[in-house]
Structure formats: structure tokens, C-alpha cells
N, C-alpha and C positions, 0 to 999 in steps of 0.2 A: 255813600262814603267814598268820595274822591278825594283822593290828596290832594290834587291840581286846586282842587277849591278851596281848601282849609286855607285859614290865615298865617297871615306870613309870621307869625310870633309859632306857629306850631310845624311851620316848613323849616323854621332856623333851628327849632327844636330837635324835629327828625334828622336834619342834616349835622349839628354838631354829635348824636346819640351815634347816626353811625360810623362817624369820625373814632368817636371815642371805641366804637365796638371793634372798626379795623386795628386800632390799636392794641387795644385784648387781646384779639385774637390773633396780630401776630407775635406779643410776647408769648402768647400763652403756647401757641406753636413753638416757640424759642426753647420755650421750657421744656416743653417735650421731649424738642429733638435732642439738650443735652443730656436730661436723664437717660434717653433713648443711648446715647453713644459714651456717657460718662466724659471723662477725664480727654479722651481722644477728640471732642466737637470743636468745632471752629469759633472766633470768636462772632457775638451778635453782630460787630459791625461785617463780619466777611458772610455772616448767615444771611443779612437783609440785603446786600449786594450781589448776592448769587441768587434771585425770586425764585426763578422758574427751578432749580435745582434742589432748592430744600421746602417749596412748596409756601411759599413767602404769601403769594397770593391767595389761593385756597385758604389758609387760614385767615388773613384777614377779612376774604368773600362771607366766610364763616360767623368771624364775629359780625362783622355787617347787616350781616341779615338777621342773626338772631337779634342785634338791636333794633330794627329794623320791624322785627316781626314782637316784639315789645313794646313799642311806641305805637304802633296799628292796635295794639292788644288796650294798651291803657286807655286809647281815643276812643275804642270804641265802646269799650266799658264805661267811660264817661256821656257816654253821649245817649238820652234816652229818647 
């Protein structure tokens, strides 16, 4: 079960899956942090401009990999 060898219709597959999961995962970070601080949070555009300070990447790394560890999950359930 090597990636490197899967066909390129299921490399484009994994690759937009965790496009899409970095993005979850850093809304879904967004969202945390303004519950987390209410009324006081900064806006998204000044929250994705500061990474490293509101942990921009970590949640993105996050959804990444769970999509990531989704699309491994599906291929390999498909494949007998």
C-alpha cells in the first residue's frame, strides 16, 4: 500500500482532500478561538496573518492529516 504508486486520479484525490481538510481545520480553529475570547477576538483576516501566534498552522496540520488519514482509510477498505 504505497502512495508513490497509486494512480494519479487518487494522488489528485489525496492532494485536493487535504487542501480541503487545511481549510476546516483552520476555520474551525477560527472558531474556537473567537468563542474562546468572545466579543474581544481579532478579525479572521488579522487571525490568518499572525500563524504562528494563534496557532494558524497546527490546526490546519490537523485537519490535514485527519483528511489525510480518511482517504488512506477509504483506499484501503476498498482495495481487497
Amino acid at each position: 500500500m504505497n502512495p508513490l504508486r497509486w494512480p494519479n486520479s487518487y494522488k489528485i484525490a489525496l492532494l485536493i482532500s487535504v487542501l480541503i481538510g487545511v481549510l476546516i481545520g483552520a476555520l474551525l480553529g477560527y472558531q474556537i478561538y473567537t468563542n474562546r475570547f468572545g466579543f474581544a477576538s481579532k478579525s479572521l483576516d488579522y487571525w490568518v496573518n499572525h500563524p504562528i501566534k494563534y496557532g494558524v498552522y497546527w490546526w490546519g496540520l490537523l485537519g490535514g492529516s485527519i483528511a489525510t488519514g480518511l482517504m488512506l482509510i477509504k483506499r484501503l477498505t476498498n482495495s481487497s
